[in-house]
GULONU-133055 format. One record per residue (C-alpha): x, y, z; residue in one letter. Coordinates in steps of 0.02 Angstrom, whole numbers, padded with zeros to 5 digits, always signed. Layout:
N
XYZA ...
This chain:
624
+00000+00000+00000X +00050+00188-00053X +00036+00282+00106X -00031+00456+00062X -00104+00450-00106X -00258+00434-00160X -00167+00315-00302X -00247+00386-00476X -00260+00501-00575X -00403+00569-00697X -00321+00584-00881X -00484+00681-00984X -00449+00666-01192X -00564+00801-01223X -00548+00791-01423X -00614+00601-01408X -00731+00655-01252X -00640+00512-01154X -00595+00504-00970X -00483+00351-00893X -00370+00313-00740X -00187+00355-00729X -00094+00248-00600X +00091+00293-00548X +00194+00149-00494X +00282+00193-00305X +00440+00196-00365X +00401+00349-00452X +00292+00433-00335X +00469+00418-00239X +00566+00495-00340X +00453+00613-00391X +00343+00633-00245X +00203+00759-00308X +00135+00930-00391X +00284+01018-00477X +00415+00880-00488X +00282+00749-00537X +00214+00857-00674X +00397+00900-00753X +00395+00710-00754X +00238+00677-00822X +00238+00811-00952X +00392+00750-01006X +00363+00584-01032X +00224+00651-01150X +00291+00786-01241X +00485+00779-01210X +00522+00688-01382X +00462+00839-01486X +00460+00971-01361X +00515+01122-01488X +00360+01052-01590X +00226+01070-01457X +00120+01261-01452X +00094+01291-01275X -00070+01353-01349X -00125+01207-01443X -00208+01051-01425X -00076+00944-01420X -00009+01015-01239X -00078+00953-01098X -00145+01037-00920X -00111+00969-00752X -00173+01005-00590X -00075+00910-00479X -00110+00890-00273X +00036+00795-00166X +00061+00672-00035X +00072+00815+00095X -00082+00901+00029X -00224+00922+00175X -00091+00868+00302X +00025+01014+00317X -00070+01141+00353X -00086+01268+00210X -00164+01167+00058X -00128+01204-00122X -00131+01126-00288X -00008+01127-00418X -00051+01187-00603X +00094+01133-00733X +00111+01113-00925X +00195+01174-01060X +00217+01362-01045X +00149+01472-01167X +00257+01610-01081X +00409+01522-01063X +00391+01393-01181X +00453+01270-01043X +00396+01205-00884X +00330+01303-00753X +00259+01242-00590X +00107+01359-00519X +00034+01337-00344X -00148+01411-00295X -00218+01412-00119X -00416+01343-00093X -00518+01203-00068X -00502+01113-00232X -00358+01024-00185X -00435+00950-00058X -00595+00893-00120X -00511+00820-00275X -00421+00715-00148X -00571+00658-00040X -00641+00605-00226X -00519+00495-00248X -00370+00575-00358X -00216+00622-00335X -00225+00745-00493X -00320+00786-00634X -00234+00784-00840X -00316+00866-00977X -00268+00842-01171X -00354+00881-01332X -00468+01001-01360X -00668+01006-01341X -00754+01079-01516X -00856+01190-01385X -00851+01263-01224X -00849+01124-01071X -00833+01098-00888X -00775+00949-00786X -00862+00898-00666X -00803+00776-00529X -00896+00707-00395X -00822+00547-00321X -00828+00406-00444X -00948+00528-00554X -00864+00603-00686X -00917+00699-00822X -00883+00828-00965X -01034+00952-00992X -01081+01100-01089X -01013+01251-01033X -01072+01380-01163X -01169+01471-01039X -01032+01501-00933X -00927+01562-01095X -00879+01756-01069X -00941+01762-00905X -00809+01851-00785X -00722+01758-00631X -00899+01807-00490X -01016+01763-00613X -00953+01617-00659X -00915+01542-00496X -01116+01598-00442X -01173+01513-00572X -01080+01362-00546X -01133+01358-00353X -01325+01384-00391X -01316+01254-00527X -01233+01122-00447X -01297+01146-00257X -01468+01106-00317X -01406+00971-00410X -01304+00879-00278X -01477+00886-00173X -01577+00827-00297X -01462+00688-00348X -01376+00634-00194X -01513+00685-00047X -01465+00578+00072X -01317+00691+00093X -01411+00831+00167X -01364+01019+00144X -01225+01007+00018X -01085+01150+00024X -01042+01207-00145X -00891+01124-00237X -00734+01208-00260X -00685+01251-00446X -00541+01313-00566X -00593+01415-00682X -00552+01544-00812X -00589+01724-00852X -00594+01806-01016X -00425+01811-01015X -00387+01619-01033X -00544+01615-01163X -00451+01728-01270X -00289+01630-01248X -00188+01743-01183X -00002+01693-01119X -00040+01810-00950X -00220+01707-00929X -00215+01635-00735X -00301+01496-00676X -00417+01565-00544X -00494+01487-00367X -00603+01569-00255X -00647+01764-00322X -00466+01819-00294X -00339+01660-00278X -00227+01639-00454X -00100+01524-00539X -00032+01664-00626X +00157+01615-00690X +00171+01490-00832X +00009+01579-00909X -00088+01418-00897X -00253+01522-00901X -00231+01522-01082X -00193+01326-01083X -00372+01307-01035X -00443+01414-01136X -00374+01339-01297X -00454+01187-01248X -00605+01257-01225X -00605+01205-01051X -00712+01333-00932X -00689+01253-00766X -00648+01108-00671X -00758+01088-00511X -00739+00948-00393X -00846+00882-00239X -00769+00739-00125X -00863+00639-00001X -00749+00503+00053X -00588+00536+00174X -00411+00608+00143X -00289+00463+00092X -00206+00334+00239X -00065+00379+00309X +00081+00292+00384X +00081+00362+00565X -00059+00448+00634X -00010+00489+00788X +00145+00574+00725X +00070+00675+00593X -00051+00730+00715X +00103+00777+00829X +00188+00866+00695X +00022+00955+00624X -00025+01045+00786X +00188+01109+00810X +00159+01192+00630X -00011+01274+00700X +00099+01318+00857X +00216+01422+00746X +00087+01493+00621X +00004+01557+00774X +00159+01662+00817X +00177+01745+00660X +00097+01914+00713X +00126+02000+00580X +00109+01877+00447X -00080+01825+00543X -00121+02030+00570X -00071+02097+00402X -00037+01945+00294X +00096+01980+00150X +00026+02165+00097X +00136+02231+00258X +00262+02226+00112X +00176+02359+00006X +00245+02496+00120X +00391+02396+00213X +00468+02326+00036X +00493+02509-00037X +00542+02608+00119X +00636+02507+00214X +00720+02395+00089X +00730+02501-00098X +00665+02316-00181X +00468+02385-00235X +00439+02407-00417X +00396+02589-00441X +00347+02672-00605X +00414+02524-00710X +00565+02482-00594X +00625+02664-00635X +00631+02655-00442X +00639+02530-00278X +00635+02661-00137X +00442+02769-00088X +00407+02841+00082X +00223+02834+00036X +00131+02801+00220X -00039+02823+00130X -00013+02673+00049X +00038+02579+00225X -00063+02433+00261X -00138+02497+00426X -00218+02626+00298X -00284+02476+00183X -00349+02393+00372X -00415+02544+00443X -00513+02606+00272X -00552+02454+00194X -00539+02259+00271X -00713+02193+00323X -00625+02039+00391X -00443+02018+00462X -00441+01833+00471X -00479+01732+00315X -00393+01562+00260X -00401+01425+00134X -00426+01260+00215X -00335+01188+00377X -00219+01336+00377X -00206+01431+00536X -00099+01565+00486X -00248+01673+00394X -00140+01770+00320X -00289+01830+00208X -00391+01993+00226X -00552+02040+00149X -00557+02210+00059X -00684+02310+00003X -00710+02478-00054X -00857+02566+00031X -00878+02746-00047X -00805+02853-00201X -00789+02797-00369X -00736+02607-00326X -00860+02563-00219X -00909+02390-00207X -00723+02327-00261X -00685+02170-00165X -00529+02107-00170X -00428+02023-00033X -00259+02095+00050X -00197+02138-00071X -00078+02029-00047X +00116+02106-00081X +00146+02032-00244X -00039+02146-00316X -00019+02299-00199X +00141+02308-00281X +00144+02271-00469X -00024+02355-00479X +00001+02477-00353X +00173+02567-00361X +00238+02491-00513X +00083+02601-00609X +00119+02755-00502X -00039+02700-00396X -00029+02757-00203X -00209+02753-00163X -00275+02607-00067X -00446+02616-00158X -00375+02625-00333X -00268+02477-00308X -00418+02363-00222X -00533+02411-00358X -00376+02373-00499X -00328+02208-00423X -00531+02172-00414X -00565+02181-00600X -00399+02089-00632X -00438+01931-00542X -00625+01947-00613X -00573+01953-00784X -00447+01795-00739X -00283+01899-00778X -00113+01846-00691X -00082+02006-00569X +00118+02026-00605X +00138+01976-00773X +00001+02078-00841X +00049+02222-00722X +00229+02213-00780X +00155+02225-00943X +00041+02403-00914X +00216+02478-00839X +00305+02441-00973X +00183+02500-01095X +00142+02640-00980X +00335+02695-00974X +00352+02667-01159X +00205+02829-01175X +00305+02910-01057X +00436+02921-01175X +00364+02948-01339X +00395+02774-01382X +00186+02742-01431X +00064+02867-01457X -00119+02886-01433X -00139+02808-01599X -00035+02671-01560X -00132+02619-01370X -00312+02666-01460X -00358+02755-01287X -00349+02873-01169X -00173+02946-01110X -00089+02813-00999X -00019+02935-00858X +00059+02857-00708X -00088+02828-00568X -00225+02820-00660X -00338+02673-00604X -00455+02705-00755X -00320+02711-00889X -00262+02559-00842X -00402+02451-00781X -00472+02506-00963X -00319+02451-01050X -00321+02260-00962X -00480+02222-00992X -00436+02253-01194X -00282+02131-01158X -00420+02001-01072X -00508+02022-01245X -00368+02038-01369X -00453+02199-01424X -00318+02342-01505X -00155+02356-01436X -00214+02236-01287X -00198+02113-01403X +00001+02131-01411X +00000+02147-01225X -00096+01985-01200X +00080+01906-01277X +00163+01959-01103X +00280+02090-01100X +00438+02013-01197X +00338+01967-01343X +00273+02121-01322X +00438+02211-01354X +00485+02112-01487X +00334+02141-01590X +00348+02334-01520X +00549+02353-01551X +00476+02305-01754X +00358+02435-01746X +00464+02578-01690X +00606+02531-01765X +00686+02539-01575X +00770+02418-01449X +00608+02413-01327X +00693+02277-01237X +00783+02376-01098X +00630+02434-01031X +00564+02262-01041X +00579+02178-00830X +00566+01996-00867X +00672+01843-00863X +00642+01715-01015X +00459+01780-01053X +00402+01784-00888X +00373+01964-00769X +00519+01984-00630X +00424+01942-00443X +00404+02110-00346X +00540+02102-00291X +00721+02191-00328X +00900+02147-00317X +01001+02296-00306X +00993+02366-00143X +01046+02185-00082X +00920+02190+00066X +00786+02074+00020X +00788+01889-00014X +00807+01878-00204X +00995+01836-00225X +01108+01920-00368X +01060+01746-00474X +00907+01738-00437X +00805+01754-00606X +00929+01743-00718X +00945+01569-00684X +00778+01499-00607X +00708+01372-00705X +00555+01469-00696X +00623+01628-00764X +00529+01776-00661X +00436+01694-00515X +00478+01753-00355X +00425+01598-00291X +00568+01482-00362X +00720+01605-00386X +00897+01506-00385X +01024+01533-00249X +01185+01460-00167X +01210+01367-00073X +01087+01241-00159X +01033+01184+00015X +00993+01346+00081X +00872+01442+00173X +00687+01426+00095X +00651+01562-00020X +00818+01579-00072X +00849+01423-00171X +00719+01317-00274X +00775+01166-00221X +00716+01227-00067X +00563+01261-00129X +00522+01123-00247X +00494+01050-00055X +00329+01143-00041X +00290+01137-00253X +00305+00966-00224X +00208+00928-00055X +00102+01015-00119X +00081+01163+00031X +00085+01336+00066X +00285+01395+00091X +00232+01535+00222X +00174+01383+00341X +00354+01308+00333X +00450+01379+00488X +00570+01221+00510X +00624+01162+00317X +00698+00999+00413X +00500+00964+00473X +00435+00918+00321X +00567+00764+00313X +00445+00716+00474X +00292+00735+00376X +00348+00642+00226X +00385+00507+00348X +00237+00506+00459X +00121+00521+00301X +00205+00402+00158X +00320+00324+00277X +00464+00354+00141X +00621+00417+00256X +00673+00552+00120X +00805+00672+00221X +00881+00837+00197X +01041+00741+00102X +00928+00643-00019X +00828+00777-00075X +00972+00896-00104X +01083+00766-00186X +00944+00673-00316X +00754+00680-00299X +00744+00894-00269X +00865+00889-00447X +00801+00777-00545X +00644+00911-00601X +00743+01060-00576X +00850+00962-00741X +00699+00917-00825X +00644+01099-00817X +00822+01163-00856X +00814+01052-01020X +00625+01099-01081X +00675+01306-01059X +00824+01264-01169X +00747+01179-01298X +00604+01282-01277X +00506+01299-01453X +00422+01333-01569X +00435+01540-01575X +00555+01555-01451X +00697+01477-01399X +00824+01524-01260X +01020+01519-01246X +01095+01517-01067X +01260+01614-01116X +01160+01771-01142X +00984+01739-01071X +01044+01686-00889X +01038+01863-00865X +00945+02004-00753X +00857+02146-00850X +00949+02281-00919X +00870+02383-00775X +00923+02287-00629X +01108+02367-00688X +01050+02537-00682X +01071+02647-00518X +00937+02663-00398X +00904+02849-00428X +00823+02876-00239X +00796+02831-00060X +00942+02782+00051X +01017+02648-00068X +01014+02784-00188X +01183+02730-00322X +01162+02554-00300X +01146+02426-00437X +01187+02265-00464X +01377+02218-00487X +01413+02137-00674X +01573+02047-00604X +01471+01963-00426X +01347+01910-00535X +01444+01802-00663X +01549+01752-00528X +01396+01696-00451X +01318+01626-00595X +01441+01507-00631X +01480+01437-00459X +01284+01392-00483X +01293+01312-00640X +01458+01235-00558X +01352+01155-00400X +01195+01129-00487X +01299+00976-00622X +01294+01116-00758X +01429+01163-00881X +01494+01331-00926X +01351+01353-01051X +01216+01322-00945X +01201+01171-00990X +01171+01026-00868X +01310+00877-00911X +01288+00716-00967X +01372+00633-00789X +01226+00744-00688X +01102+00700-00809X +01138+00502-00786X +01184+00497-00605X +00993+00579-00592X +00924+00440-00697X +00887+00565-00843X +00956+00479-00992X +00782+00532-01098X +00830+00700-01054X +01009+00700-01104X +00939+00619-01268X +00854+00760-01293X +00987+00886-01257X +01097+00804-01388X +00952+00779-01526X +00941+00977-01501X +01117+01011-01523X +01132+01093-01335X +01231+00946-01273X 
C-alpha cells in the first residue's frame, strides 16, 4: 500500500470526449513525490520527444493540476497547475491556495490531466466516482464572480436533488477561467475562489485553448491513509503552534510589504522599476486595514496562519471593489509599479484583474512597461487606441487590461506578455524596446528587486531559475539553503504540495513525509537526487524551448537591463547590481547545480539523476 495518495489520476482526452485512470507505480511517486516535480515528469514523458514542436497554446499540450502526498496534512493546502508554458515555452510549476485540492483528494485523485481540445465550451465535473464533461457555453464570457455563482446555484441544487441523502451540500470548489484564458492569452491565470490565481506559466490560456471553462470537484470520502497517525497529528499541531506566532504575517498577511518593501528595503517596483525606494505612508497597510478590510482573518482550508484579509471599497468611485489583502505581490505590481498610491484605486484594480482571470504581475509588468514606453514617446495615442496612460490612473489602466483580457487593439500585443510584447513593439518603432522590458525568459520579474541587496532575491536569482521571473522559485547558493532563497528549497513545498509561508522548520517536512508516506526522504537525499532531478527536467524543456522562441543560457541567464542601472532615490540611492558578482555567481551555480559553462546541465549529472531521456534530448537539439 501507497501511504498518502489517493493512487490515480483522472487523464480527460477532451478531443475524443474520453476520461480514464492514470496509476503511478511507487517507485516513481518516490522519486518524484508530487505537484511540480511529478508534473515535469509527467509532461515530459508526453511531450519531451518533440518538445520544440509542441504550441503551449494548442491542443496537443496538456494541463495538469497536480495535489501531493502532503496536501491536506500540512497545514496550508494548495494545488499545483503545470504544462507546457505558453510564456516560457518550458515548464513552469504554479501553486494556488483553496479548497479544490482537497476535495479532488477526498474524490479519490491524486491529480487531474487534460489533453485535446473540446469543439465547444466544457466543464468537468467531478464528484467521487462521477465524472463527467458538460456544456459550458453558458458560462462562456462570463467574468471570474459570475461564473463561480453560477456554478454554485447550478450544482448545489443538483447535488440535493441527486444525492439527498447527503443533506445540505456546500458548494464544490472550482478552477476556472476568465476572459482572459478564453481569449488565450499567455498572461491568462487559472483562478480559485474570487481572488486566488496560478498566474506564472500563463496556464489560463492553456485552458482556454481547450475550451475548457472550469474544473469543479466535490469529495465525499476521506483524505488518503497515512503511515503514522499519531505522528502526523504531533507534527500538524507544532506547525499550527508556529503559524500562530507569526503576528505579523496572521495581522497583516503579506501586503505589510507594500509599504515595508519600498521604504525600508529600496526592492518595490515603482513606475516600471525606474525606482525601488517610496516613503508613501498612505499606501501603509494599517491605511488599507483601517479604510477598507471587512474581515482580518480569512484562510483557505486547515491553515491557521490566515494570512488573508477581505477588502472592500465602501464609498467614491470604486465602491463595491472586493478584493482580498492585497496581498504584496498585487499591492505592488499594480500599485506602485503604475504610479498607484491610493489604497482604493489599487483594491478596485486588483478586483477587475482577478475577475477578468488575468495573472496580477505579469500583466501588471506588462501596463508599466507600456505605460513607461508613453512616457517616452515610444507609442502614441494612436498606437494604445485610448486614453493617455499617465502614471496613477486606475481608469487608464483598468481600461487598457480588460482590452488585453479580450485581445481587443493594442491589448492584443500585451496579451503576448511583455517580452513578446517588445519584440513585436521594437519592429514597430524601429527601437530596442527591450531595456525597458523587466522579465526573465518571457516571464514578469516577482516584486521584488536585487540591487539594494536587502531582500531575499539573491544576485542569481532570475537569471537562472528554471522558472524565469517567479519570485517563488528564484535560484540561490548554497543549493541547500534557506527557503526562499533556493528552489530546491522550494520544490519541497511545489512538491508537497503546501503553502511555503506555513514552513517555519524546512527539516520538518522530512517528518511529515515520513509520518504520512512512511518514505524516510532526508535533507541529504533531496538535495543530492530527488529535489534535482525536475529542476534538470525543467532546465532542459526552457532550453529547448520551441516553437517561437527559444532560449540560450550564455546570454539569457541574465537580469534585466534595468536591474544594472542605479537606484536613482531613497537611502540605497547609487546602488545597482555588480556585473562581475553576478557572473561570478552565476557560474559557481551552474558549477554546484551539475551544469557546464554554457548552462548546460552535463551528461554525468544527467545520468547519475536517472535522466538519460533527457540527455537524449539535449543532444538531438544540439545543446549537449
Amino acid at each position: 500500500m501507497t501511504y498518502g495518495y489517493a493512487g490515480k489520476i483522472l487523464e480527460v482526452d477532451l478531443s475524443r470526449d474520453r476520461i480514464t485512470e492514470m496509476t503511478l507505480e511507487e517507485a516513481i511517486l518516490r522519486q518524484y513525490v508530487g505537484g511540480r516535480s511529478l508534473a515535469a515528469r509527467i509532461i515530459w514523458d508526453k511531450l519531451g520527444d518533440r518538445w520544440s514542436e509542441i504550441d503551449p497554446l494548442g491542443p496537443e499540450n496538456i494541463f495538469l493540476a497536480l495535489t501531493g502526498p502532503l496536501t491536506g496534512f500540512y497545514p496550508g493546502a494548495r494545488i499545483c497547475i503545470s504544462g507546457k508554458s505558453p510564456q516560457s515555452n518550458g515548464i513552469v510549476g504554479s501553486t494556488v491556495a483553496g479548497e479544490f485540492a482537497i476535495e479532488l483528494r477526498c474524490a479519490g485523485h491524486d491529480g487531474v490531466i487534460v489533453k485535446g481540445a473540446a469543439t465547444s465550451p466544457v466543464y468537468l465535473f467531478i464528484k467521487d466516482q462521477d465524472i463527467e464533461i458538460r456544456d459550458a457555453s453558458h458560462l462562456w464570457g462570463k467574468k471570474g464572480k459570475e461564473t463561480l455563482k453560477l456554478l454554485t446555484r447550478e450544482l448545489r441544487h443538483e447535488l440535493s436533488d441527486r444525492w439527498p441523502r447527503k443533506g445540505l451540500w456546500k458548494e464544490p470548489s472550482a478552477l476556472y477561467i476568465g476572459p482572459a484564458g478564453e481569449n488565450r492569452t499567455r498572461v491568462g491565470a487559472v483562478m480559485q475562489k474570487w481572488t486566488h490565481a496560478a498566474g506564472y506559466g500563463g496556464y489560463g490560456g492553456v485552458m482556454g485553448s481547450k475550451n475548457l471553462k472550469a474544473i469543479v470537484a466535490k469529495g465525499t470520502g476521506p483524505l488518503p491513509d497515512v503511515a503514522d497517525q499519531a505522528k502526523l497529528r504531533t507534527l500538524m499541531e507544532s506547525v499550527c503552534e508556529d503559524s500562530l506566532a507569526t503576528d505579523d504575517l496572521r495581522r497583516w498577511g503579506t501586503g505589510h510589504g507594500g509599504y515595508s518593501f519600498g521604504a525600508d528595503m529600496s526592492a518595490e517596483p515603482i513606475r516600471n522599476w525606474q525606482e525601488e525606494w517610496h516613503n508613501r505612508r498612505d499606501f501603509g497597510v494599517d491605511v488599507f486595514e483601517r479604510k477598507l478590510w471587512v474581515k482580518r482573518y480569512w484562510g483557505d482550508y486547515g491553515c491557521p496562519t490566515t494570512c488573508l484579509k477581505l477588502a472592500v471599497v465602501k464609498a467614491g468611485p470604486y465602491k463595491g471593489a472586493v478584493s482580498d489583502n492585497p496581498d504584496y505581490e498585487l499591492q505592488a505590481y499594480l500599485g506602485t509599479n503604475l504610479g498607484i498610491f491610493s489604497p482604493e484605486g489599487n483594491v478596485y484594480l486588483t478586483s477587475s484583474i482577478d475577475d477578468l482571470g488575468l495573472d496580477g504581475i505579469n500583466v501588471g509588468n506588462a501596463l508599466g512597461f507600456t505605460a513607461e514606453l508613453y512616457e517616452r514617446g515610444i507609442l502614441s495615442l494612436e498606437d494604445l487606441d485610448a486614453k493617455e496612460l499617465k502614471w496613477g490612473d486606475v481608469e487608464a489602466f483598468a481600461s487598457l487590461a480588460e482590452k488585453i483580457a479580450k485581445r481587443e487593439g493594442f491589448g492584443d500585443i500585451l496579451a503576448e506578455g511583455t517580452y513578446r510584447a517588445a519584440v513585436r513593439i521594437g519592429c514597430m518603432k524601429g527601437e530596442d524596446v527591450m531595456k525597458y522590458a523587466v522579465q526573465s525568459k518571457g516571464i514578469a520579474i516577482g516584486a521584488h528587486g536585487i540591487r539594494s541587496g536587502l531582500d531575499y532575491v539573491p544576485i542569481i536569482g532570475y537569471a537562472c531559475s528554471v522558472q524565469g521571473g517567479d519570485h517563488t522559485s528564484v535560484s540561490g547558493l548554497p543549493l541547500d539553503g534557506e527557503l526562499w532563497k533556493t528552489e530546491l528549497s522550494m520544490m519541497v513545498a511545489d512538491s508537497g504540495v503546501i503553502c511555503a509561508l506555513n514552513i517555519f522548520k524546512l527539516d520538518r517536512v522530512w517528518d511529515f513525509l515520513k509520518a504520512v508516506t512512511g518514505w524516510n526522504i532526508n535533507g541529504e537525499e533531496w538535495y543530492g537526487s530527488t529535489g534535482r532531478r525536475p529542476i534538470h527536467i525543467q532546465r532542459a524543456a526552457l532550453l529547448i524551448g520551441g516553437p517561437d522562441l527559444k532560449w540560450r543560457a550564455e546570454t539569457d541567464d541574465d537580469n534585466p537591463q534595468r536591474f544594472y542601472d542605479p537606484l536613482p532615490s531613497g537611502p540605497k540611492a547609487g546602488e545597482t547590481t555588480d556585473r562581475a558578482q553576478f557572473s561570478e555567481q552565476r557560474d559557481k551555480y551552474y558549477a554546484a547545480m551539475g551544469w557546464d559553462e554554457r548552462g548546460v546541465p552535463t551528461a554525468a549529472a544527467l545520468q547519475s539523476l536517472g535522466l538519460e531521456d533527457v540527455k537524449c534530448a539535449l543532444m538531438n537539439a544540439g545543446i549537449l
